[in-house]
Steps between C-alpha positions, in 0.01 A plus 500: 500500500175455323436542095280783578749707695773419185311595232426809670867531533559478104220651386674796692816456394424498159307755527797703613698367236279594216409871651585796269846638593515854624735730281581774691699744289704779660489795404875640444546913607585707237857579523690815651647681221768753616661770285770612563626841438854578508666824325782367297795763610514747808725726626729445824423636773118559402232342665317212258147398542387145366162415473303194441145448417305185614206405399294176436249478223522853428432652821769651730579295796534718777536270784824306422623318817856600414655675283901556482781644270811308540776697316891420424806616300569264232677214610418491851192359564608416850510848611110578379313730691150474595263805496125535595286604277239759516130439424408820236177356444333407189746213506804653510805464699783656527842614641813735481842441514808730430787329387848628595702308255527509107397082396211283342303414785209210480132618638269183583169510703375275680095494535296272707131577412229261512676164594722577185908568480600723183865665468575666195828627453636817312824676480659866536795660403625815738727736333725733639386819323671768738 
């Protein structure tokens, strides 16, 4: 190999050593924020609607991918049921569900929205009023 043709080769590689590096910074999404509303008691027997709200940066977030209530009787997670939720618009989602026995039963949703996983959790207490 001749001196020309090596020089050329440093005189490129040290040019590509002493280039600027490129920063690329990445832009995280804002995150979901789900609230979660839950009554605190109900009565047996009586159908119970549970809402949540999503949103991200303020705005509703109408076009979750999923969103789910999973719902059990204290205790026995196991046996949790799964319910579709209903788009209401304006963010909202929501479902009913009567409950045919007297406990504390745990309400979490699950929302997929926007490459993002939130479950917030709440709980309710259903009385035997009659």
């Amino acid at each position: 190999m001749n001196w020309k043709a090596l020089s050329f080769i440093v005189c490129i590689l040290l040019m590509a050593a002493c280039a600027p590096e490129k920063k690329e910074t990445a832009t995280l999404p804002k995150p979901v924020d789900v609230v979660l509303q839950v009554p605190e008691t109900a009565d047996i027997n009586k159908a119970v609607t549970f809402s949540a709200k999503v949103t991200q940066n303020g705005e509703p977030v109408d076009d979750a991918d999923e969103v789910k209530y999973e719902i059990w009787k204290e205790g026995f997670k196991e046996s949790s049921e799964m319910l579709d939720a209903a788009a209401e618009g304006e963010g909202a989602y929501t479902v009913s569900k009567t409950f045919e026995e007297a406990a504390v039963y745990h309400v979490q949703v699950h929302v997929v929205a926007r490459g993002q996983h939130t479950m917030p959790k709440a709980a309710i207490t259903i009385e035997n009023t009659q």
